[in-house]
C-alpha positions as CSV (number, residue, x, y, z in Angstrom):
1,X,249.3,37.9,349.0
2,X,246.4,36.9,347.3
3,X,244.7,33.3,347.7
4,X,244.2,30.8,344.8
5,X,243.5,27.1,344.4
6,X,243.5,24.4,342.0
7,X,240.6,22.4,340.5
8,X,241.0,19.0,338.4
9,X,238.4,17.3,336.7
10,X,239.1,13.6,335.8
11,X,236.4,12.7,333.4
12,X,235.9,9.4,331.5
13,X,237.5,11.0,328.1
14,X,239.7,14.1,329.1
15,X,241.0,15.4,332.0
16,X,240.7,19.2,332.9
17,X,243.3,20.8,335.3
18,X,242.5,25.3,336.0
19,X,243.8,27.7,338.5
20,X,241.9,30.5,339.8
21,X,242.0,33.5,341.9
22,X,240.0,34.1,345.3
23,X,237.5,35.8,342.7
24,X,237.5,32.6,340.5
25,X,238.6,33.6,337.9
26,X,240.8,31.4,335.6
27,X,243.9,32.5,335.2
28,X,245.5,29.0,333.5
29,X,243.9,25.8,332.2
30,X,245.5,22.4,330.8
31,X,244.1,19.9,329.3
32,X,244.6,16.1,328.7
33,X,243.3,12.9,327.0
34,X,242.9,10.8,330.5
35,X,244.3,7.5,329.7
36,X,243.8,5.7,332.7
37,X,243.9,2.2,330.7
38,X,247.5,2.7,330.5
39,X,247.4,2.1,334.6
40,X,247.4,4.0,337.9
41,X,250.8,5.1,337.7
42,X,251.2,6.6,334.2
43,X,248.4,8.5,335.2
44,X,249.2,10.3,338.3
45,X,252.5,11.0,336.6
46,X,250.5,12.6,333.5
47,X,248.4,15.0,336.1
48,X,251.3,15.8,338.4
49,X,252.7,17.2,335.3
50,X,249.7,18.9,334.6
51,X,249.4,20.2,338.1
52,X,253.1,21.4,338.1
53,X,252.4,23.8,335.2
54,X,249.6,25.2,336.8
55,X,251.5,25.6,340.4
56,X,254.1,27.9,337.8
57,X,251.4,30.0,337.3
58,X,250.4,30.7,340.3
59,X,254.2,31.2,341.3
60,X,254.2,34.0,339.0
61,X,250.9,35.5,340.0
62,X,252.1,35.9,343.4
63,X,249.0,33.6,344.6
64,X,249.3,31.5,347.8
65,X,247.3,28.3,346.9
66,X,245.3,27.4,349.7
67,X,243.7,24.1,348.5
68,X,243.1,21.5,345.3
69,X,240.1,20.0,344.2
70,X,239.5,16.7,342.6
71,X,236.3,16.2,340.8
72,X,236.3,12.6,339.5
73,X,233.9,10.2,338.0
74,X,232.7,7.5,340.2
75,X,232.1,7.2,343.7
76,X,234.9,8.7,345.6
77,X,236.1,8.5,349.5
78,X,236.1,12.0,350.6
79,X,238.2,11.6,353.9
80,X,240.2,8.7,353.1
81,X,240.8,10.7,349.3
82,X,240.4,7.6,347.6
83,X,238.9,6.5,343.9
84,X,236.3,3.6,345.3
85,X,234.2,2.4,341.4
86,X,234.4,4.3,338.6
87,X,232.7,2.3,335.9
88,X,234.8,4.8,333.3
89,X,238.1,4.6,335.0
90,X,238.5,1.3,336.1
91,X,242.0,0.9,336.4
92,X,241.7,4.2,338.9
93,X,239.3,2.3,341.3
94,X,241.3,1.8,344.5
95,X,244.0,5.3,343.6
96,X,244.4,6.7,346.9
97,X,244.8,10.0,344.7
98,X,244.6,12.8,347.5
99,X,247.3,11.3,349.2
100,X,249.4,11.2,346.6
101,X,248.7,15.0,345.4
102,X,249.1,16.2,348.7
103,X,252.7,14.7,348.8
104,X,253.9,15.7,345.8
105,X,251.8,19.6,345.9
106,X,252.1,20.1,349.5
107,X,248.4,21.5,350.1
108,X,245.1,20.6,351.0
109,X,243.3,18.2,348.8
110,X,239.6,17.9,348.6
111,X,238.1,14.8,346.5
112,X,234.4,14.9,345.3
113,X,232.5,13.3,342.7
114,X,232.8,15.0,339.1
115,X,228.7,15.7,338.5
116,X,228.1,16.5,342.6
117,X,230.8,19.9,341.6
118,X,229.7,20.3,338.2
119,X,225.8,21.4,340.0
120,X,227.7,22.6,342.6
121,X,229.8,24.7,340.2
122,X,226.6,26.2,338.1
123,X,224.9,26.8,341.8
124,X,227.8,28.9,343.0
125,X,229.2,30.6,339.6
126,X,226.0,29.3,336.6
127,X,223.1,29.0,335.6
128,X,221.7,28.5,339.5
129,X,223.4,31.1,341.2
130,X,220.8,32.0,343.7
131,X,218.5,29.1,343.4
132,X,218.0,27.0,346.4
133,X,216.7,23.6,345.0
134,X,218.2,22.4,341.7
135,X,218.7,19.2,339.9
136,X,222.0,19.2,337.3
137,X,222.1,16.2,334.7
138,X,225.1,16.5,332.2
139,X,225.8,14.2,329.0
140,X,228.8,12.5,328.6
141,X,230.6,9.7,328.4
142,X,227.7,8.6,330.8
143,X,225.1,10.3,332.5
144,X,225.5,12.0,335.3
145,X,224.3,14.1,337.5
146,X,224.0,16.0,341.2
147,X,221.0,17.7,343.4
148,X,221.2,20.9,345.8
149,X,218.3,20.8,347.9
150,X,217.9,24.2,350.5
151,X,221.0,25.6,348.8
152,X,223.0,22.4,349.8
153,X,224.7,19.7,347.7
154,X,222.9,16.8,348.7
155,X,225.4,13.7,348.4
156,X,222.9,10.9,350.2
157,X,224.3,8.2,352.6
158,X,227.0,6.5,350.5
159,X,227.7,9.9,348.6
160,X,226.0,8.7,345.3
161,X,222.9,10.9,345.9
162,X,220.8,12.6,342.7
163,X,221.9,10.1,340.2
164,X,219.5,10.4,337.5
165,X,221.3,7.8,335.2
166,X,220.5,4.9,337.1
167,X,217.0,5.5,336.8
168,X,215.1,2.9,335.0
169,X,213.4,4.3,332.2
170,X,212.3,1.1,330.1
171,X,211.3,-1.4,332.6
172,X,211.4,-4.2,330.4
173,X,212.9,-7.5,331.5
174,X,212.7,-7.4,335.4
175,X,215.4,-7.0,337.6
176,X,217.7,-7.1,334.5
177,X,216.8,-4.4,333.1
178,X,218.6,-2.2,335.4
179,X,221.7,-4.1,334.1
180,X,221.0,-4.0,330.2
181,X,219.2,-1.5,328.4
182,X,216.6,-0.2,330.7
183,X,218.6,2.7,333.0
184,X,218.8,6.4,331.6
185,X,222.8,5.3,331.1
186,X,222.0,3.2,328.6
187,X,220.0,5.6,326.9
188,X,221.8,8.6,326.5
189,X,225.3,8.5,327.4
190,X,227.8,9.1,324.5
191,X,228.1,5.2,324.3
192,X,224.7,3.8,323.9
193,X,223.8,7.1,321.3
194,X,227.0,6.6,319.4
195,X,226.2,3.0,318.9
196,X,222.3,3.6,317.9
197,X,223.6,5.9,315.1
198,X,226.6,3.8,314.2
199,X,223.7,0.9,313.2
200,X,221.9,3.4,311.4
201,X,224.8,4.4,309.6
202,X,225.6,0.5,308.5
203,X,222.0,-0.5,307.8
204,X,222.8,3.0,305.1
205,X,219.4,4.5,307.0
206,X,222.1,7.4,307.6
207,X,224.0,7.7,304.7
208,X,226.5,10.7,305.4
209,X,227.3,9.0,308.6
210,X,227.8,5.9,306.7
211,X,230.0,7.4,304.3
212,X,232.6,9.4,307.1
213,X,232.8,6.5,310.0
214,X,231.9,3.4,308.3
215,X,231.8,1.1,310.9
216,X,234.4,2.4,313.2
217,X,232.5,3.6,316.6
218,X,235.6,5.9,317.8
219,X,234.7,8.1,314.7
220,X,230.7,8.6,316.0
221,X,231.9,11.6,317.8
222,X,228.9,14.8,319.3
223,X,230.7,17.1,316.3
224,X,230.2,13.9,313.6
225,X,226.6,13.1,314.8
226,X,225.7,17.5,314.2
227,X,227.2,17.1,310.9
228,X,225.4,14.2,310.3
229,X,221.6,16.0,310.9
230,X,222.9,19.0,309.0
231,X,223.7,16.9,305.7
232,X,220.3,15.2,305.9
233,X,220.5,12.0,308.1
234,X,216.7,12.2,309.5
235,X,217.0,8.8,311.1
236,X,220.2,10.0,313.3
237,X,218.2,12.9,314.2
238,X,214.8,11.1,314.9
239,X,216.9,9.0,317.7
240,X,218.7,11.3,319.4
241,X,215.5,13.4,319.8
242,X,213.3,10.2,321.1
243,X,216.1,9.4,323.5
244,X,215.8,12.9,324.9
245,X,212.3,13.0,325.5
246,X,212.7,9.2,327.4
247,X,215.4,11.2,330.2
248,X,212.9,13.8,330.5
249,X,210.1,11.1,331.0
250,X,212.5,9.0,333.1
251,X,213.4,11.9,335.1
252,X,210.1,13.8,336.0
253,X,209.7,11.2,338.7
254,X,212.7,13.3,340.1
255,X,211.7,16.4,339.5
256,X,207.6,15.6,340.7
257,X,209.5,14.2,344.1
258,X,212.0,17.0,344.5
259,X,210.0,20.2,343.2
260,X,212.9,21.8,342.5
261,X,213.0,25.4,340.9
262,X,215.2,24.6,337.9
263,X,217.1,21.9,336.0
264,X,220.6,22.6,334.7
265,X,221.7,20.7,331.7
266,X,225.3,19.8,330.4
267,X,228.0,18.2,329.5
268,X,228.9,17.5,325.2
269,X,226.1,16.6,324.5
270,X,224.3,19.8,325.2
271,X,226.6,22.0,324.3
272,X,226.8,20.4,321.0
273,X,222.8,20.4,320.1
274,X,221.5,23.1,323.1
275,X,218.0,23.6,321.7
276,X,217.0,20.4,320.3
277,X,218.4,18.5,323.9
278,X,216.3,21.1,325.8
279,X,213.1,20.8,323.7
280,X,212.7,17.1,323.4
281,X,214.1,16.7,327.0
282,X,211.4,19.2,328.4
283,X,208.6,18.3,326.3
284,X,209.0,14.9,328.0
285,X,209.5,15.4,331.4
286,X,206.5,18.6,331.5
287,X,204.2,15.9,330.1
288,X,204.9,13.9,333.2
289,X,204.7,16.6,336.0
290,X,202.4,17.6,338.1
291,X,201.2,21.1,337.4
292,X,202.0,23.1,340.8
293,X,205.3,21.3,340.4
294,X,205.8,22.2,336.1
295,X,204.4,25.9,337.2
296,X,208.1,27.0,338.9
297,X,210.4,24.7,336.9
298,X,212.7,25.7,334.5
299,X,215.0,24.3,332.4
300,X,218.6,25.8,331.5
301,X,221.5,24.9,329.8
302,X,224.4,25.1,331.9
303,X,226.6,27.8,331.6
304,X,230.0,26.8,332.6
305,X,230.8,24.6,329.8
306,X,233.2,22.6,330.5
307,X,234.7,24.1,333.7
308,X,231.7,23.3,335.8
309,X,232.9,20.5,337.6
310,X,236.6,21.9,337.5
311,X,235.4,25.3,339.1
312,X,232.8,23.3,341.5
313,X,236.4,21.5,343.0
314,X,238.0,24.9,342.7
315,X,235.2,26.7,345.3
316,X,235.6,23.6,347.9
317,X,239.4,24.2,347.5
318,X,238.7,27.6,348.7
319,X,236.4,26.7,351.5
320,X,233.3,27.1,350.2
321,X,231.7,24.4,351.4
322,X,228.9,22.0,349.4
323,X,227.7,20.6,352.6
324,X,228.2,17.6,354.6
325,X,229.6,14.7,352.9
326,X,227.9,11.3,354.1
327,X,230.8,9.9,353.8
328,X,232.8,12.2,355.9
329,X,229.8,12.5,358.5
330,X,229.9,8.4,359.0
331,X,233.7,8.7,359.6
């Protein structure tokens, strides 16, 4: 019979639940709005019914599932399966999740963090197949991100390692600034650029915006903020494209430390506004750079979508492995 595994991605916003064959391909995929504020229980319920569609799939493809991946935001505990902090799921922090999974599915369960698979994902099925030293940042509900380094996924000594986010890009204030406004976070996560333009739109310096959301933040979605260029809000688009070139500023101390041959970019953000991210992103990070490092860079959009960090979980699930977890190597 023919191998296939399971690979959830719990994300801030949604969670993302596929099945795949040995060949990884995707054979089903659910989808769900992840409301973990609703508590640990009603969640786990909510992806256990997710996961039980997907397991009827599989049932019907004749696969034998050999494993499932969990790809969550946050720092995870990768032999004890456990959700430590997760500034976006909060009431999660603490869900022994693997354990509870492996209970109820009866296979192997593999936890990781959500960004750590999504580069992992892109290096084994994207934009960096065959590329041994690559840094992946993805836009979302924050910013995220994951480093291979000699072909491995490097995931440091608490497993937090490549986390572009918390860099500090506007050292102003000290100390604090790391817990304000100053970190990459604050500057471009869907959050902090939803906000910027949602002033805008009340000061009326971005008047279709103004007119669709009003002052109701939940309606400053990626989709509202393109229309919003389209029909002529400058100011909106002025922002988002200085906050762009600040991560590329911020993160070509990386990039000059690393030297790594590309940098995959992702998540909503991207996807929604591809060439303006990558032009105001790389036109402030080559600035920066030294030149024997900026001579083999490039910079790609990630081609996964969606699935990256979904897939990523999906490959460890079938034993391809990322590399050492610290976490798992200090156990």
């Amino acid at each position: 019979m023919k191998r296939g595994a399971i690979g959830i991605d719990i994300g801030g916003t949604k969670t993302l639940c596929v099945l795949v064959d040995e060949h990884h391909r995707i054979l089903e995929s659910r989808k769900f709005k992840t409301e973990a504020v609703e508590g640990e229980k009603a969640f786990l319920q909510q992806l256990l019914a997710s996961v039980r569609r997907v397991q009827t799939v599989a049932r019907k493809k004749k696969l034998v599932l050999v494993g499932l991946g969990i790809a969550c935001a946050g720092q995870v505990d990768c032999e004890a399966l456990e959700i430590r902090t997760s500034p976006n799921l909060l009431r999660l922090e603490g869900c022994e999740i693997g354990a509870y999974l492996e209970r109820a599915v009866g296979v192997k369960v593999h936890l990781r963090n959500d960004v750590q698979m999504g580069i992992f994902g892109e290096h084994r099925l994207g934009a960096a197949r065959g590329v041994r030293n690559a840094l992946g940042i993805f836009f979302g509900t924050g910013v995220g991100s994951g480093v291979i380094v000699n072909g491995q996924l490097h995931t440091g000594a608490s497993g937090m390692g490549g986390q572009v986010g918390a860099l500090l890009a506007q050292p102003v204030g000290g100390p604090k600034a790391a817990m304000s406004h100053g970190i990459v976070d604050r500057i471009a996560s869907k959050a902090a650029i939803a906000g910027e333009a949602l002033v805008l739109a009340v000061k009326e310096w971005a008047p279709y915006l103004h007119d669709k959301v009003g002052s109701d933040l939940s309606k400053v979605t990626w989709g509202m903020l393109r229309r919003s260029i389209k029909h002529g809000d400058k100011r909106v688009e002025e922002m988002l494209r200085a906050r762009m070139r600040v991560v590329g500023i911020a993160t070509s101390n990386v990039v000059n430390f690393l030297n790594p041959e590309l940098v995959v970019l992702g998540g909503g953000l991207i996807h929604t506004f591809p060439r303006l991210v990558v032009k105001e992103f790389e036109a402030g990070l080559r600035e920066h750079l030294v030149p024997e490092v900026s001579d083999v860079l490039k910079v790609k959009v990630a081609e996964l979508g969606k699935r990256a960090a979904a897939l990523g979980a999906c490959c460890v699930a079938l034993g391809e492995s990322p590399g050492v977890n610290s976490i798992e190597q200090a156990a």
